[in-house]
C-alpha positions in Angstrom: 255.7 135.1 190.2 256.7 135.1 194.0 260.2 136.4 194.2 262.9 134.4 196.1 262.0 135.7 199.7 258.4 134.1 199.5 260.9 130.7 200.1 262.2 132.0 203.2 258.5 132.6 205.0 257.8 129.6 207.2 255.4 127.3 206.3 254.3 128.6 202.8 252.7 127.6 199.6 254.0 128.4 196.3 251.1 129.5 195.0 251.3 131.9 191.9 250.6 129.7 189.2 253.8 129.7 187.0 252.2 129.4 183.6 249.4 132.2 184.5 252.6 134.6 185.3 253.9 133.7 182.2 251.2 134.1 179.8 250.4 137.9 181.9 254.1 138.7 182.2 256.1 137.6 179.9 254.0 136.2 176.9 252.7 132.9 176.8 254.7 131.9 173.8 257.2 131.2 175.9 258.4 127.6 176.0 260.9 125.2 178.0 263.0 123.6 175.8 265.8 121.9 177.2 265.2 120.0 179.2 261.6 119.3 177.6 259.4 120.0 180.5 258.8 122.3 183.4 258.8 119.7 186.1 261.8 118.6 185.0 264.0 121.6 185.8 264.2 121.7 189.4 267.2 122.9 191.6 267.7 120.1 194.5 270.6 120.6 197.2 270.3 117.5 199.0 267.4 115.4 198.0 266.4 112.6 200.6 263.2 110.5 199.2 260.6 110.8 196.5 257.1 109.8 196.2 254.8 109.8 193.6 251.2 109.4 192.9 248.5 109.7 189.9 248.4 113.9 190.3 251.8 114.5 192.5 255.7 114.1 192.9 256.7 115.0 196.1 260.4 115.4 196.8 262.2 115.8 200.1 265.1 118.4 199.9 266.4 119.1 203.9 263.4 121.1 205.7 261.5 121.2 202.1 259.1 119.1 200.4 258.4 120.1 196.4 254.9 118.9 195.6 254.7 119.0 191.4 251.0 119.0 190.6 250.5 117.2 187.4 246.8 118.9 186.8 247.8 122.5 187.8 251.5 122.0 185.9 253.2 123.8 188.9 255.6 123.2 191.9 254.2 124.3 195.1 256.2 124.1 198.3 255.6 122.7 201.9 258.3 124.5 204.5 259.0 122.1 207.5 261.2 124.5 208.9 260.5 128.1 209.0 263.5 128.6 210.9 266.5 127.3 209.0 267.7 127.5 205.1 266.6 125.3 202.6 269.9 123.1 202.6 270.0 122.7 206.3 270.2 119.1 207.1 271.6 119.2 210.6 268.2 120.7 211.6 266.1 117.7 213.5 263.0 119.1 211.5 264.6 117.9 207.9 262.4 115.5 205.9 263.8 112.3 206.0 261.3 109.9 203.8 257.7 110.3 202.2 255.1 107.8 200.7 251.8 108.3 199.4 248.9 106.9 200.6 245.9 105.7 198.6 243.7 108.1 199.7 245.8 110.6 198.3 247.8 111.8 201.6 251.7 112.3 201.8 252.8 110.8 205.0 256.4 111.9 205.7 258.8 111.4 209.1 261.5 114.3 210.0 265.1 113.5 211.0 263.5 113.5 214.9 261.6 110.7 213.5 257.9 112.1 214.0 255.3 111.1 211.7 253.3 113.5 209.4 250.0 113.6 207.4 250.3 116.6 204.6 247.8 117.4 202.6 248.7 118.1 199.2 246.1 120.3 198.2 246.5 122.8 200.8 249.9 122.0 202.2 248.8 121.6 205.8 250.7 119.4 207.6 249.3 117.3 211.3 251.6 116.0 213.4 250.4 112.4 214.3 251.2 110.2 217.3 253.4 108.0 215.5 257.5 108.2 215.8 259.4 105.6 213.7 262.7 105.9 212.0 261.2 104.2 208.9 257.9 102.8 207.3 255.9 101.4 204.1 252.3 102.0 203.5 250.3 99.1 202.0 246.5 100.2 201.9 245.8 101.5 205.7 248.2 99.4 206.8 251.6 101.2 208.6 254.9 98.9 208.8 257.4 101.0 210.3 260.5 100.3 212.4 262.4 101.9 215.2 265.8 101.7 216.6 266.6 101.4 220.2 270.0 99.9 221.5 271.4 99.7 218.1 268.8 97.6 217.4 265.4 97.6 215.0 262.1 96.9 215.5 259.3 96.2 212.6 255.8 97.0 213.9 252.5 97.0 212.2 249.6 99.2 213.1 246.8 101.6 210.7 246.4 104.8 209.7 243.2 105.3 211.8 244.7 104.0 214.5 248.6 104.9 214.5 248.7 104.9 218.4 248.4 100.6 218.5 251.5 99.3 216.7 251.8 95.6 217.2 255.5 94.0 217.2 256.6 91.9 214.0 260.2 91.6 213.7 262.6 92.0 216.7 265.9 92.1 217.2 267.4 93.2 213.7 270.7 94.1 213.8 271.1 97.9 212.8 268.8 100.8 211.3 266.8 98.3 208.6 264.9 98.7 205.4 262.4 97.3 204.5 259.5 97.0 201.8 256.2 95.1 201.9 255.0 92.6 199.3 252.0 89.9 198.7 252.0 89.6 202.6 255.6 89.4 203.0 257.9 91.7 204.3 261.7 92.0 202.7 264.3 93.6 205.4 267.4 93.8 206.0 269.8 92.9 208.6 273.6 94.2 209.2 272.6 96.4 206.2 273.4 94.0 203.6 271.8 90.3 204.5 268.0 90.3 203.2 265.1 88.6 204.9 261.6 87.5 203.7 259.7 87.8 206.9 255.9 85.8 206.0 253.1 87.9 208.0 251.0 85.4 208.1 254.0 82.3 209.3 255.6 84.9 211.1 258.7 83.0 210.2 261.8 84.7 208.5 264.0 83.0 205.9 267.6 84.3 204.2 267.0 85.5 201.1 270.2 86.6 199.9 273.6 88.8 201.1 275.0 92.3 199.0 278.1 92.9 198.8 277.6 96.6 200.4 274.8 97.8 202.8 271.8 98.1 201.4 270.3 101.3 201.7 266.8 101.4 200.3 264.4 98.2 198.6 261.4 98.0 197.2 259.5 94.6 196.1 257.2 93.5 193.6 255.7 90.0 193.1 258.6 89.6 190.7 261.5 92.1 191.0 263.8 93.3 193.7 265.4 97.2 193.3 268.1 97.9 195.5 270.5 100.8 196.2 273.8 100.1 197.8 275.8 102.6 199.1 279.3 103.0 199.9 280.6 105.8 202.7 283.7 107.3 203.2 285.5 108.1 206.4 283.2 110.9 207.0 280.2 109.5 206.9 279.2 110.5 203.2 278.3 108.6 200.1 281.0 107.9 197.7 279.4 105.8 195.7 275.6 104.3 195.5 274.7 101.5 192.6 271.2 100.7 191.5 270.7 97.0 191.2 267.2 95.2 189.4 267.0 91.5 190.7 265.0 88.7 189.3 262.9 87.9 192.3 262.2 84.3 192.0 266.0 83.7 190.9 267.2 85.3 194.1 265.2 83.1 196.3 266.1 80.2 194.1 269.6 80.4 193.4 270.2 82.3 196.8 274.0 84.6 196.1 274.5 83.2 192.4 272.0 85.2 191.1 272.9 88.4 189.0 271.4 91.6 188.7 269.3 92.4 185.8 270.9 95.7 185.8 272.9 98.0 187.6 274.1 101.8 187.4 276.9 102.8 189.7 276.4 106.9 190.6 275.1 108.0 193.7 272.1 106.6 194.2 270.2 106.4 197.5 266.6 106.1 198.2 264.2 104.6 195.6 260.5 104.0 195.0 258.0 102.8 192.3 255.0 103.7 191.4 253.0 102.3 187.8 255.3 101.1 185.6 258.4 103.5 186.4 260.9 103.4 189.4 262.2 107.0 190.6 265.5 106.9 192.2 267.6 109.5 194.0 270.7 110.3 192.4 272.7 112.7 194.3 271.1 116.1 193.8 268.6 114.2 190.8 265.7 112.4 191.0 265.9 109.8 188.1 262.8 107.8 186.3 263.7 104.3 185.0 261.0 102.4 182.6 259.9 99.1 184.4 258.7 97.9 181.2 262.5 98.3 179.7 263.6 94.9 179.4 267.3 96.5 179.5 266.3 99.6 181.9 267.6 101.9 179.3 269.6 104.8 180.8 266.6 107.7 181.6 265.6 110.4 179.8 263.8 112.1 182.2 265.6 113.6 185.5 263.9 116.0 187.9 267.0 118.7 188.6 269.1 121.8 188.0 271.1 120.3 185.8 272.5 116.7 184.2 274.1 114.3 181.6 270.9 112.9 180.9 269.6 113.0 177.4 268.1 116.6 176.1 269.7 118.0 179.3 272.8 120.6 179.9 275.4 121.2 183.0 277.1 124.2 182.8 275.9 125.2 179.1 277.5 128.7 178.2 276.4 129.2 174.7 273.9 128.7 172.2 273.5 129.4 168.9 271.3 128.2 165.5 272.1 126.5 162.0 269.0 125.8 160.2 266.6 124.4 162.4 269.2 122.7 164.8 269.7 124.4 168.1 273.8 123.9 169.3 274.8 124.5 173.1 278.5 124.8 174.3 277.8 122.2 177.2 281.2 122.2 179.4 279.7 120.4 182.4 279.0 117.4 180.4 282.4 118.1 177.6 279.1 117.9 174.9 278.3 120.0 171.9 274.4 119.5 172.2 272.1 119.5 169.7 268.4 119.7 169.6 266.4 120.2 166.0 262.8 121.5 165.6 261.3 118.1 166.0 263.1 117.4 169.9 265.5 115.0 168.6 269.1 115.2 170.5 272.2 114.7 169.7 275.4 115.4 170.9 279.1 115.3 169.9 282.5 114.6 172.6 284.7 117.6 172.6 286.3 116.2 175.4 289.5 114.5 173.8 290.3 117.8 171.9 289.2 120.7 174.5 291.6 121.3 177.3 290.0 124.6 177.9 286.2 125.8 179.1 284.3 126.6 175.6 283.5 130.1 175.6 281.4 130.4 172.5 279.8 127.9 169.8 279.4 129.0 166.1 278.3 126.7 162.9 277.8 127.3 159.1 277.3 124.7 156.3 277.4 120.9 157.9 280.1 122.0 160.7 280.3 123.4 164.0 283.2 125.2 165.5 283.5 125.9 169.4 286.5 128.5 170.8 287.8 128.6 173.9 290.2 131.4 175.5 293.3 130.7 172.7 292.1 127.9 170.4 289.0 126.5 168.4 288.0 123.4 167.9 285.8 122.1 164.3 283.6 119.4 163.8 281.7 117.9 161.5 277.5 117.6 162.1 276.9 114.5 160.0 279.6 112.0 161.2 280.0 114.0 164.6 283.5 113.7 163.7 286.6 116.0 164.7 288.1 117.9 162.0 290.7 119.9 163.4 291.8 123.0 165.7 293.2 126.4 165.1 295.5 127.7 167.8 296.1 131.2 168.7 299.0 130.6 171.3 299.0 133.1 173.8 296.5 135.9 172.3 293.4 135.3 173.5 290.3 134.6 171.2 287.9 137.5 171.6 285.3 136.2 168.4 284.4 133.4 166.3 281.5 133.4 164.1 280.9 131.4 161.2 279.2 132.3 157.7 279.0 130.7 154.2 281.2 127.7 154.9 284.0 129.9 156.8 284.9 130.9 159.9 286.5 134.4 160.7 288.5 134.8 163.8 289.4 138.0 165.6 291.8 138.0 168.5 293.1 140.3 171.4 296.4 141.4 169.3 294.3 143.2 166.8 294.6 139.8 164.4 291.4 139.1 162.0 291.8 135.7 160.1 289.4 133.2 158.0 289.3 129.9 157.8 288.2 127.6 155.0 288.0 124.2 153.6 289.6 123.5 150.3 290.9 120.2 148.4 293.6 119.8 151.1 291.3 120.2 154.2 290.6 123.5 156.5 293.1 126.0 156.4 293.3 129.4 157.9 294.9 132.3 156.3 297.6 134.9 158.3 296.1 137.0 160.7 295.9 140.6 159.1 296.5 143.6 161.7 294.3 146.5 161.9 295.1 149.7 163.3 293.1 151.3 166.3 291.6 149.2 169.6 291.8 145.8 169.6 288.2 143.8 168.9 285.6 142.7 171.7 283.0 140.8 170.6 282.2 139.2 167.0 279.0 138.9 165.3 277.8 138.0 161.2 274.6 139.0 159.7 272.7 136.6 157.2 274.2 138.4 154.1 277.5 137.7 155.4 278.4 141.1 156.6 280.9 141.0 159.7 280.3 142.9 162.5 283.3 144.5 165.1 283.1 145.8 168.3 286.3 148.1 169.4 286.2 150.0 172.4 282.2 149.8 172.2 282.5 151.0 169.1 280.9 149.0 166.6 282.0 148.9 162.8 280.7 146.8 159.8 282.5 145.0 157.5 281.9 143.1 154.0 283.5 139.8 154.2 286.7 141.3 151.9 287.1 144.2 153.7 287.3 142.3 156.9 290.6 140.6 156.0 292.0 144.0 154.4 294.4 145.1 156.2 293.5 149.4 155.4 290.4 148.7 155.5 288.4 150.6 158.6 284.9 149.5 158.3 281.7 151.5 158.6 280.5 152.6 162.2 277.6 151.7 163.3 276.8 152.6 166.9 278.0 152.4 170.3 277.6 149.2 172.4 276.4 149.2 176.1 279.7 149.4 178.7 278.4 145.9 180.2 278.2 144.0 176.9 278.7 140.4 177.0 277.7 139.3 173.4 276.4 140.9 170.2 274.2 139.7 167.7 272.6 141.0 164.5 269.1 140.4 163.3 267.7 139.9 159.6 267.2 144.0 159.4 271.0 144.7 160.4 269.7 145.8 163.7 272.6 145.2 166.8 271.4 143.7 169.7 273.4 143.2 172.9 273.4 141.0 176.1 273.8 143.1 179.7 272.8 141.7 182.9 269.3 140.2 181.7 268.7 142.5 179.4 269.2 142.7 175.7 269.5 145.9 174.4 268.5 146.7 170.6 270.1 149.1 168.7 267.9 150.3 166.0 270.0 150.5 162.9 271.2 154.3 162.3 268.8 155.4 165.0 271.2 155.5 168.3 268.0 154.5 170.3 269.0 152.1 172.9 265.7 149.6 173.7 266.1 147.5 176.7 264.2 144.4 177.4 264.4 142.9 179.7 264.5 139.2 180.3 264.7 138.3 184.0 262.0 135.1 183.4 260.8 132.7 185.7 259.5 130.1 183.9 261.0 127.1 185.9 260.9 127.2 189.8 264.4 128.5 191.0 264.8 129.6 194.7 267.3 132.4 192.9 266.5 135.1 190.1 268.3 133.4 186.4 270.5 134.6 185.4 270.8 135.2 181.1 273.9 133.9 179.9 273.5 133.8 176.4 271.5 133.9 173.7 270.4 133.1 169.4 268.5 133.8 166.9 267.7 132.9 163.6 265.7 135.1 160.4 262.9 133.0 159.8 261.3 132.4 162.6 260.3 135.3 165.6 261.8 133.1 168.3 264.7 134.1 170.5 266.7 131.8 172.4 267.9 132.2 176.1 270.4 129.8 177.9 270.0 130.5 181.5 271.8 129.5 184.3 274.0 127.0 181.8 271.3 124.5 182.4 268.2 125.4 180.6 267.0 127.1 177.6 263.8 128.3 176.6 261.9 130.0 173.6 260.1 133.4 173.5 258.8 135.9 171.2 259.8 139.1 173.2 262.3 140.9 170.6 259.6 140.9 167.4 262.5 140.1 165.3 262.4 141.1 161.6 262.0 137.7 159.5 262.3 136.5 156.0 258.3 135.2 156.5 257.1 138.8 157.5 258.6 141.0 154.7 255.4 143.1 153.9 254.2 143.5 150.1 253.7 147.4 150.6 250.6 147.2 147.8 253.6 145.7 145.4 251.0 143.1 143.9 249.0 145.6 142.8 251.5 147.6 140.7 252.7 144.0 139.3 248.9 142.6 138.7 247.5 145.5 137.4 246.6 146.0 133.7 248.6 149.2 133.4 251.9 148.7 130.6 255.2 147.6 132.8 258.1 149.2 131.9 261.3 146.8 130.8 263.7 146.2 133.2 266.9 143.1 133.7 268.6 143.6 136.6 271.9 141.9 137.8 272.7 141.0 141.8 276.2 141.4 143.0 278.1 138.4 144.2 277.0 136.7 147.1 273.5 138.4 147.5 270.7 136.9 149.3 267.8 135.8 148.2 264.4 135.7 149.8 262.3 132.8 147.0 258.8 133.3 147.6 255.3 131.5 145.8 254.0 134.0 142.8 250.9 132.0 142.6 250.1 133.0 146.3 251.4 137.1 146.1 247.8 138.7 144.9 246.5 140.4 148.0 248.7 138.8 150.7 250.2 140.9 153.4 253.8 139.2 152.7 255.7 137.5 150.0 254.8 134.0 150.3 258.2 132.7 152.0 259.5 129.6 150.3 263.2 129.3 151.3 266.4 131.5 151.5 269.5 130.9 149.4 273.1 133.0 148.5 273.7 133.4 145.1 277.5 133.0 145.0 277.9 134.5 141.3 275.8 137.3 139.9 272.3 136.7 138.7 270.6 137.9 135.8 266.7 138.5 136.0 263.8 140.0 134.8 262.0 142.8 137.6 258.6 142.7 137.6 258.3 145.0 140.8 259.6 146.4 143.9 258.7 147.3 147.6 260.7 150.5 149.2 263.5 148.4 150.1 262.9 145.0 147.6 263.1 144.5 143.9 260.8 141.9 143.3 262.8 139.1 140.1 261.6 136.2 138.2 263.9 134.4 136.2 263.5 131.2 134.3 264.2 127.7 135.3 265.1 125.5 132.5 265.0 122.3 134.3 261.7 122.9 136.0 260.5 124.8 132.9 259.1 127.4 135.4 260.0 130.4 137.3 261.3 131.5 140.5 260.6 134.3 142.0 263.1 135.9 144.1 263.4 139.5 146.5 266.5 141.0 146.3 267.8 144.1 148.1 267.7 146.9 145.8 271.1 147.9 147.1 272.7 144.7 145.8 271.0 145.3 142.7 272.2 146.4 139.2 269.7 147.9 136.4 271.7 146.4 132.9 271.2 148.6 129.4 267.4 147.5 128.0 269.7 147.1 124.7 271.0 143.9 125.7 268.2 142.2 125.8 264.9 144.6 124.4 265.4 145.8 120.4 263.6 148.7 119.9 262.2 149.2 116.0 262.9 152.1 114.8 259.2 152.3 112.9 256.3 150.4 113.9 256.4 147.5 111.8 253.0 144.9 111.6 252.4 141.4 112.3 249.5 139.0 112.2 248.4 136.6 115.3 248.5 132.7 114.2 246.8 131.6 117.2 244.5 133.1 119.6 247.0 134.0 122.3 247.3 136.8 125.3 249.2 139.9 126.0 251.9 139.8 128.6 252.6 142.4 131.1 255.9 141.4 131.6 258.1 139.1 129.1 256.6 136.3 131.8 254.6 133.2 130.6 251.8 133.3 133.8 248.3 133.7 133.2 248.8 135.5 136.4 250.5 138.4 134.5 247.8 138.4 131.2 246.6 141.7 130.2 244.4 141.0 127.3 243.2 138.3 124.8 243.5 138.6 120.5 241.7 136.1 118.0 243.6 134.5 115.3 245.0 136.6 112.1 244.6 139.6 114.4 247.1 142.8 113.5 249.0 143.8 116.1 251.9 146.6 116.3 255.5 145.5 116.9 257.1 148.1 119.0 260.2 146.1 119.2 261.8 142.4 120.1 262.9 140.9 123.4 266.2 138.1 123.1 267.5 136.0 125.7 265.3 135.7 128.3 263.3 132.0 128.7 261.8 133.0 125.5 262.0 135.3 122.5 259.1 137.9 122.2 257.3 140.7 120.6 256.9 144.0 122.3 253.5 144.9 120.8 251.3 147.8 121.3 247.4 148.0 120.8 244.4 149.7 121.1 242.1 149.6 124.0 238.7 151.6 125.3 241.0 153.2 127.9 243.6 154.0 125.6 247.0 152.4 124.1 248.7 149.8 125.9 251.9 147.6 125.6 252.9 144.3 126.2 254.7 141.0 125.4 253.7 138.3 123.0 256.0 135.2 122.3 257.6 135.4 119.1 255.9 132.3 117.4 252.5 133.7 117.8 253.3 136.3 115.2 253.9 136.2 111.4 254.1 138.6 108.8 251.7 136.5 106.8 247.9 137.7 107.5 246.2 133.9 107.0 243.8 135.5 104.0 242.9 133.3 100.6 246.0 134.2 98.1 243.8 136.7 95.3 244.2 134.5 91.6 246.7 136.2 89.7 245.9 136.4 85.6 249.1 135.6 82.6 249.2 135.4 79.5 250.0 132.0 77.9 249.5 131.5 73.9 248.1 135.4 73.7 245.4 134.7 76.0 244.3 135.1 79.2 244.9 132.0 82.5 244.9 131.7 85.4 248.1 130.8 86.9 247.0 129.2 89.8 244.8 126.9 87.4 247.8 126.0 85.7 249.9 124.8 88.2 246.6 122.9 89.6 246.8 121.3 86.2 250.5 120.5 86.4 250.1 119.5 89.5 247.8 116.5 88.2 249.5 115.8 85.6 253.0 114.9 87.5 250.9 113.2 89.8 249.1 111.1 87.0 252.4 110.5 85.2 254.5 109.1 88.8 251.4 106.8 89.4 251.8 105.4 85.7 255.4 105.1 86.3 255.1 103.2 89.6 252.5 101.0 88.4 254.8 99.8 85.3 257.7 99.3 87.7 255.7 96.8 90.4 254.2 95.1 87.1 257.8 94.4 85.7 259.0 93.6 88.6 256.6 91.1 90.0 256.6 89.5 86.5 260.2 89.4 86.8 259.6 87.5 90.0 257.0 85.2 87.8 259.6 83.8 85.3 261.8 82.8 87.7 
């Protein structure tokens, strides 16, 4: 992209298509986020008019004209001046007002009131023989006015023939404005009594007196817009209000009538064009919705910065909960907050900071911003305060927060956490460490704490950062222009220079340097990076530039949650070789990476399904591992399923294969009752199957498994390639082989029966008998019933 000198050349176009630069230079996932749009973000100094078309905005700003090209998606730039600065309005060469005409030409007059024809397409601009200190296009028709005396003009004349103007209005009082409607023209006179002037009549009639002088109009069949202005002594605009008028009720009801709407800021010059009307506000060009019965408040503002909706002034921090991007916005007193989908929200800090916000931080449903000596908390859902924690007269050097607390470190060597119990938030006595006092603060997603002191940076558990004799592990060395650390999902530490973030590769010393310079909105100055977040599920970095925008990239190629790589893992775990038996137990507080089993077989990552912190210790069943990963299932009652889990082997206990696997200490026999499958692992999934037995089969018991989801036999069994274990659930298996009993012979009487005749015969005879005996007791009984 053209570097800022190209705007200092004369008569120049901007030329080098800002989204082509992107997608060679810096990637063209790139993407504007706040505010929303490229031609959105544009720095103004002293904006003058604005016109618009069906493929352009043109805005005046001193000796420069900004034409945004809605078909290329760029700004280029028309320089009336070569000679003078940008913001030089003194200069008789600055554009004063601009209108489109239908052919597609921007027709513009300077402060020495000459008229111009630009073309938009190549940014040539022709003089014409036209001078006027104001006009309104309507087809090839020119109204324009000029002063002389003290005293306005309103002639009428065409394009093709600018040379001829013929004499309308005479004599108004003052500089007027005016604006051309169903062949009337509205003007006014003194600067605040309006006129309807009919072409056609050529009479004039009072239409109505303002309060203050009216500084620009515009009028439809129906509606009036009007800016009113108020100066001070010297000469500039303290105040400018935007008024919408019922047309027909003005002419009607004369000075009764009030506005539809009004907005007091600074408002000066106005236009419409389809169903919007643009207004200049100050150093904004602001876009109203005609079709808004209540002209709703904007949300879409051509300008460096702004209180608008999904806009920041002076932003100076960002940073990410969840999907929810939070900005420390201290022009606008704002927490701002943006999720995934573009919605916005914000919360007032302004009742409870006193101080600029330095940094923003959030864990849980809270947010917490610091400032030099205090912090201030709040809580996301209600966008309620909940209270501050003051550090007096040590100044606040980090605040970060992590698991539903908030760790503090401060310039007197004081490391303190916060946390919310039955009574509220409270914050626990600063412990003192010995050695240089911290720098910057940062938390990793297991919730280890990070410390820089003197450059040096040390790691810290969440315990060991509030010991008091505790020293930390060192990591590595920051560089000397640091101005904020992070870590990413790998423990790698990053740090912010002068547009540059530098990685630190974890244990490897090796300083990478990126750097981030980008241009993706026009700016007539190189951005500068002020801050900048990132999360560990997504690649996507986040850049706060300037305190007024932010945008998205893909430049650091972050380690993430979604892109931990199998390493051939699903094929030790789906093979049909024998697993060996292992429960493992995480620590306290370990991570845990869920991911889909059904999807694992030959992917190049674990299926990502969601991240969660295991506050207690887990017991689980490992069914395999990567170099850094053990791969767990365990059992979910309430789902009746699984969930499968990585784990870092590190936080990772292997328990005695006693507690939960009996080992026989002979082989003992058991017959199949169903036909059922092998297991690899003690792991219901016909995903982990290794192979199928028919009913009354023999199978070895090697041993029994307790405890788990379910209770099972460790069986072994022959195969073509050899032996091989597995698991079979317990109810499968019976010592009983399903055969015919054999008839077994006794004596009775000295000779021979068969017992199981006998007891056939018994049997019958029991029966035979307890049928008789029923069939007597109904008989009495219903005879019984009979007598009475």
């Amino acid at each position: 992209m053209v570097g800022a000198t190209s705007l200092l050349l004369g008569t120049a176009l901007f030329g080098t298509q800002i989204r082509q630069a992107n997608a060679e230079t810096q990637g063209a996932q790139d993407e504007l986020l706040l505010p929303t749009s490229y031609e959105q973000y544009l720095e103004l100094s002293h904006p003058s008019d604005v016109a618009v078309n069906e493929r352009y905005v043109a805005i005046a700003d001193g000796c420069i004209v900004y034409l945004y090209d809605s078909v290329d998606q760029i700004y280029r730039t028309y320089r009336h001046d070569p000679k003078n600065t940008p913001d030089d309005l003194t200069d008789d060469r600055a554009v004063k007002e601009l209108q489109f005409s239908d052919d597609g030409i921007l027709y513009f007059i300077d402060q020495d009131t000459k008229f111009f024809a630009l073309t938009p397409q190549t940014l040539q601009a022709t003089p014409t023989s036209l001078q006027c200190s104001t006009f309104d296009l309507d087809g090839e028709t020119v109204y324009y006015s000029l002063v002389v005396g003290g005293t306005s003009t309103i002639y009428r004349t065409t394009l093709s023939d600018l040379a001829n103007g013929v004499d309308l209005i005479p004599n108004i009082s003052g500089n007027t404005v005016f604006s051309v409607c169903d062949g009337q023209i509205f003007y006014t006179n003194n600067g605040n009594i309006l006129f309807k002037y009919n072409i056609i009549d050529k009479r004039s009639v009072t239409v109505t007196s303002f309060q203050n002088a009216v500084h620009s109009l515009v009028a439809t069949s129906s509606t009036l817009y009007t800016t009113e202005i108020k100066l001070t002594d010297e000469e500039e605009i303290s105040e400018g209000t935007y008024f919408v008028y019922d047309l027909h009720e003005l002419e009607d009801q004369r000075e009764s009538t009030l506005p539809i709407f009004q907005e007091t800021s600074k408002f000066t010059k106005l236009t419409t064009f389809g169903s919007y009307v643009y207004t200049i506000d100050d150093t904004a060009v602001r876009r109203y919705s005609i079709d808004d019965t209540d002209f709703s408040v904007p949300a879409y503002e051509i300008s460096a910065s702004s209180s608008r909706t999904n806009r920041l002034n002076g932003g100076v921090d960002v940073c990410l909960l969840g999907d929810m991007l939070l900005t420390a916005d201290n022009g606008n007193e704002r927490i701002s907050i943006r999720d995934r989908k573009g919605n916005f929200q914000t919360i007032d800090v302004s009742m409870q900071v006193t101080e600029e916000m330095r940094s923003i931080t959030a864990t849980g449903g809270t947010v917490l911003v610091a400032t030099k000596s205090s912090a201030h908390l709040y809580d996301l859902a209600s966008k309620e305060y909940l209270r501050s924690f003051d550090f007096g007269d040590t100044e606040l050097k980090g605040a970060v927060g992590s698991y539903g607390k908030y760790y503090f470190a401060t310039s007197n060597n004081g490391y303190s956490v916060a946390m919310e119990s039955d009574g509220g938030w409270t914050i626990s006595n600063p412990v003192s460490k010995n050695g240089s006092a911290p720098t910057f603060l940062a938390v990793d997603v297991y919730g280890d704490l990070y410390v820089a002191r003197a450059n040096e940076v040390y790691k810290f558990s969440e315990t060991e950062y509030i010991n008091r004799e505790s020293t930390g592990e060192r990591l590595c060395t920051l560089p000397q222009n640091t101005k904020k650390m992070a870590v990413d999902y790998a423990g790698n530490v990053y740090a912010l220079t002068e547009n540059e973030i530098v990685k630190i590769e974890n244990g490897s010393w090796t300083e990478n340097r990126i750097s981030l310079a980008k241009r993706i909105v026009y700016s007539k100055d190189a951005p500068t990076l002020m801050a900048f977040a990132f999360g560990v599920e997504e690649n996507e970095t986040y850049l706060l530039y300037d305190g007024n925008y932010v945008i998205k990239m893909a430049d650091l190629a972050l380690p993430t949650v979604k892109t931990i790589g199998v390493e051939n893992a699903d094929e030790e775990i789906f093979s049909d070789e024998s697993a060996v038996f292992t429960v493992v137990q995480t620590k306290a507080n370990t991570l845990l990476v869920k991911f889909d089993f059904n999807s694992l077989k030959d992917s190049e990552y674990f299926p990502y399904q969601g991240l969660t912190r295991s506050v207690l210790p887990k017991k689980a069943l490992k069914i395999g591992e990567t170099a850094d990963y053990a791969v767990l299932a365990e059992y979910n009652a309430e789902r009746l399923d699984y969930d499968t889990y990585l784990v870092k082997k590190k936080y990772c206990v292997s328990l005695d294969e006693s507690e939960y696997l009996t080992r026989y200490d002979e082989p003992k026999y058991g017959y199949l009752t169903n036909g059922v499958y092998a297991y690899k692992f003690p792991y219901l999934t016909e995903l982990l199957t290794l192979d199928r037995f028919e009913k009354n089969a023999k199978i070895e018991l090697l041993g029994e498994v307790k405890d788990l989801d379910h209770d099972y036999y460790h069986v072994s069994y022959e195969t073509e390639n050899g032996v091989k274990t597995g698991y079979i659930p317990k109810p499968y298996v019976t010592d009983f082989d399903g055969s015919i009993p054999s008839t077994e012979e006794h004596v009775l009487g000295n000779k021979p029966s068969n017992v199981d005749s006998i007891w056939r015969l018994a049997y019958l005879i029991c029966g035979l008998g307890a049928i008789c005996i029923l069939t007597d007791y109904l008989i009495l009984r219903k005879k019984h019933k009979d007598d009475e």
